[in-house]
N, C-alpha and C positions, 0 to 999 in steps of 0.2 A: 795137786796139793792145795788144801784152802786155808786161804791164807786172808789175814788181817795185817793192816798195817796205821799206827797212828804220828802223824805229821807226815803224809802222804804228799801235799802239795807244796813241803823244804824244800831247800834246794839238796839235802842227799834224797830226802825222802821224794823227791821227783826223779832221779835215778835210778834209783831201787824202782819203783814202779813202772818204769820202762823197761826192768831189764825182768819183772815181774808176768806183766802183761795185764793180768787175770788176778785182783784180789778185793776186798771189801776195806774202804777208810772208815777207822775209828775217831773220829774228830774232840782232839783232846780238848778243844778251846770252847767248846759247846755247852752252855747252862744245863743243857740233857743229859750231861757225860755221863752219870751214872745209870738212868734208864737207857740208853742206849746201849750200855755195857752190857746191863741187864739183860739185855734181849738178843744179844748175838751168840750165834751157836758155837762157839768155840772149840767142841768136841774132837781131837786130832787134827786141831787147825794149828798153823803155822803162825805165832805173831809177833808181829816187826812193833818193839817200842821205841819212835824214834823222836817221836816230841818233848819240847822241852820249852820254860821259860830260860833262856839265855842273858846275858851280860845287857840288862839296864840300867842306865845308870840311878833313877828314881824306883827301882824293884825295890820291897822290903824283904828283909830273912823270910816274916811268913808268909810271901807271897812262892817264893823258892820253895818253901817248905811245904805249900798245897800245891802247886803243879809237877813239880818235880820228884819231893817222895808219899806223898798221899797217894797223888793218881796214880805212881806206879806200884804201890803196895796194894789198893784197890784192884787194876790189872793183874798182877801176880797173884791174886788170890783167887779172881773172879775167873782166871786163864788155867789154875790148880782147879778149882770145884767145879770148871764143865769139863774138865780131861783132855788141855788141850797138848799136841805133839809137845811144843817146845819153847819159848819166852826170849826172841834175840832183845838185848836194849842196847841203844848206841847211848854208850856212855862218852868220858871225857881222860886227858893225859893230864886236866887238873882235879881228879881225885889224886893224882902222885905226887903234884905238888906243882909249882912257879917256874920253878929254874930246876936248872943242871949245872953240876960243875962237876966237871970232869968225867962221870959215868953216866950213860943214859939211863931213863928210867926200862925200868923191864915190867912186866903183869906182875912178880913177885917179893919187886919192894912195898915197906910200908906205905901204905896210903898219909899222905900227908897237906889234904886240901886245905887253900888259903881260900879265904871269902863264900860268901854265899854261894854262887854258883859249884864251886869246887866242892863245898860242906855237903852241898843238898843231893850231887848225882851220888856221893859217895854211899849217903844215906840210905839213898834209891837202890844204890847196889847188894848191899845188906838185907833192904827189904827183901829182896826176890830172893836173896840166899837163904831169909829165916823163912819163907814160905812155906810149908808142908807140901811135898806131892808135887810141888813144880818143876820141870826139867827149864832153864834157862842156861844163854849162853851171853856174854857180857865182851862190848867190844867198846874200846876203850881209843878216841880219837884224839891227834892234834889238828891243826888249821885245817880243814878243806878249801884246797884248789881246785879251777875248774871253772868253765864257762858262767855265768849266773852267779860266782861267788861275791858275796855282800862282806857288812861289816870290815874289820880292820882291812882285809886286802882289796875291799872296794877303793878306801881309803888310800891305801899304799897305792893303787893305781892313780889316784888324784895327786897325790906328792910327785912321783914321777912323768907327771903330765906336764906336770908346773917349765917352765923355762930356770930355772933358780937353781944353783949349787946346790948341793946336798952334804951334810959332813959326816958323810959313813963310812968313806971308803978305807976305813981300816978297821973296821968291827968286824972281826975276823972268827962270830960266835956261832953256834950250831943250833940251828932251827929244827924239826922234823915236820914235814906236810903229809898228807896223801891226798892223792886224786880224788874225786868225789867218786868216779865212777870203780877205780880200784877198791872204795870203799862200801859199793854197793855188791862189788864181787864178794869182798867177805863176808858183809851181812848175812847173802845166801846161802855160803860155805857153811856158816857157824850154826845153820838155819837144818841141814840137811848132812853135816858131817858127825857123827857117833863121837869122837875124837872133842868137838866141843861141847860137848853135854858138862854141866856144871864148870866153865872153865871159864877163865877170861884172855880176851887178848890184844895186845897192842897191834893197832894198825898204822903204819907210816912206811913212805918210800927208803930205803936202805940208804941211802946220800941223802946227809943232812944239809941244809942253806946258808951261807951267812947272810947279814942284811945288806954286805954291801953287792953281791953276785947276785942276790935278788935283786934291789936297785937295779942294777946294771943292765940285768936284761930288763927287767920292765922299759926300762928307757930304751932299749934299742928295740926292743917292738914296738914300742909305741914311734919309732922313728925320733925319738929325740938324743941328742949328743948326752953322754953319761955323767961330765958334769960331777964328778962324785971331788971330794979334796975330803982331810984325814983332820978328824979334831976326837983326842981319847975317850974311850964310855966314859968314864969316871967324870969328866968335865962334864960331857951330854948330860948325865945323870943329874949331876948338882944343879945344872944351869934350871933340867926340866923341872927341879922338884923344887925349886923357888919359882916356878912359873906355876906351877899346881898342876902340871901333867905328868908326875914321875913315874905311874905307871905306863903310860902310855909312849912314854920313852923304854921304860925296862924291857920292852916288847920287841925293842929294835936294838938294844943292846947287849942284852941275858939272851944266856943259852935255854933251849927246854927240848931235848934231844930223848928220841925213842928208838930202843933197841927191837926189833921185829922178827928175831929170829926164832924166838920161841915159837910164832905164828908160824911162819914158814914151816919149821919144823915139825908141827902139830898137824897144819890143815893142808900143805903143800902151797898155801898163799904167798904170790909177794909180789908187792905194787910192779905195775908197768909203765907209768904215764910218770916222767922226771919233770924237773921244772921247768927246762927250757921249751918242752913240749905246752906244758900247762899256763909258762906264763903266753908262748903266744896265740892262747885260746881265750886267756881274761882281755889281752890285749885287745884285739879281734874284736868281742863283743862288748867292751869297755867302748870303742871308739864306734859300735856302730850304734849307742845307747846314747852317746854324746850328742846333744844339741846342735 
């Protein structure tokens, strides 16, 4: 199968290439991107859209707006007009919105993105759907876990390293993850399945996390005493949002919970790698990255 894939060297998109073997990187970040689009044969080829500008804090909207849905409506057209098989793009669980309360989100509620990143994959998604002639299939992620993972759970692994109390341990809220490499399985699936032709679908492990059982084991892989004591979201929240981190609190307080049955039921997908498995794989190379 010839296949293209772009953000080839992420960390899913290093995944996927390993479980790939054999394909040609489309390098989104390239001043060339568009002759190089130009020029690649895409005729019955496979291709992985996994690149994306992600959560900066100094990004503007139109920076979101030219990497995220330009270059993917350019892809989607340029992947229509040479004839290629099929258009995966690893979207996000914030096209559907922030939080949850009380129901998970599914692939068939309204899209309801907050902030640029959320506004812009949604965009993206739309694009590929007004295409003409395009067959795409649209997979839609929360956090990735997993060896190499950066950003917030890098972080969370540094909080947890710390020697210092923590006051989670009754944030008793529902998270959803997936594996990175669970997530590189459906990539393929969605890539080669009839069943995801024009479809979207949410990827997460079926057991959702609180923050304080995530805590929990990151500290006991990492060999440190759990240390957790109980002080309410609502306090956390206030306290954070006079400190000017309130989001960055709501992350560890707010639910944002994914319902995955539709996938399963659709592709016969469904994650295998839980947290306890995954946290002590970040643990593991968290500590051997360590100074």
């Amino acid at each position: 199968m010839k296949t293209f894939v772009t953000g080839s060297t992420g960390f899913v998109g290093s995944a996927l290439a390993s479980r790939l073997g054999s394909f040609e990187p489309l390098h989104f970040g390239r001043a060339d991107w568009g002759s190089q689009l130009a020029s690649a044969d895409l005729r019955d080829a496979t291709v992985f859209h996994l690149a994306a500008r992600v959560h900066e804090a100094d990004a503007t909207a139109a920076q979101f707006e030219a990497d995220n849905v330009a270059k993917t409506a350019e892809l989607a057209k340029a992947a229509a007009a040479k004839g290629a098989r099929r258009l995966v793009f690893l979207s996000t669980v914030k096209v559907n919105g922030e939080e949850t309360t009380g129901q998970p989100f599914t692939a068939h509620d309204a899209p309801r993105p907050q902030g640029p990143y959320g506004e812009s994959k949604w965009r993206a998604e739309q694009a590929l759907a007004a295409t003409p002639g395009l067959a795409w299939a649209i997979v839609r992620s929360p956090l990735v876990y997993g060896p190499r993972a950066g950003g917030n759970l890098r972080e969370l692994l540094r909080v947890a390293d710390s020697p210092w109390p923590l006051p989670f341990a009754c944030i008793g809220n529902r998270r959803s993850f997936v594996h990175v490499d669970d997530l590189a399985r459906l990539l393929i699936e969605c890539a080669s399945h009839r069943a995801a032709a024009g479809a979207t679908f949410m990827a997460a492990h079926a057991e959702p996390v609180s923050t304080a059982r995530l805590l929990a084991a990151l500290r006991e892989a990492l060999s440190r005493s759990r240390r957790l004591f109980c002080v309410p979201a609502g306090v956390l929240d206030t306290a954070a949002r006079i400190a000017g981190v309130g989001e960055r609190m709501a992350r560890l307080t707010r639910s944002l919970e994914i319902d995955p049955t539709s996938t399963h039921t659709a592709l016969g997908w469904s994650a295998a790698v839980g947290i306890e498995e995954a946290v002590r794989e970040m643990a593991r190379d968290y500590l051997e990255a360590r100074p």
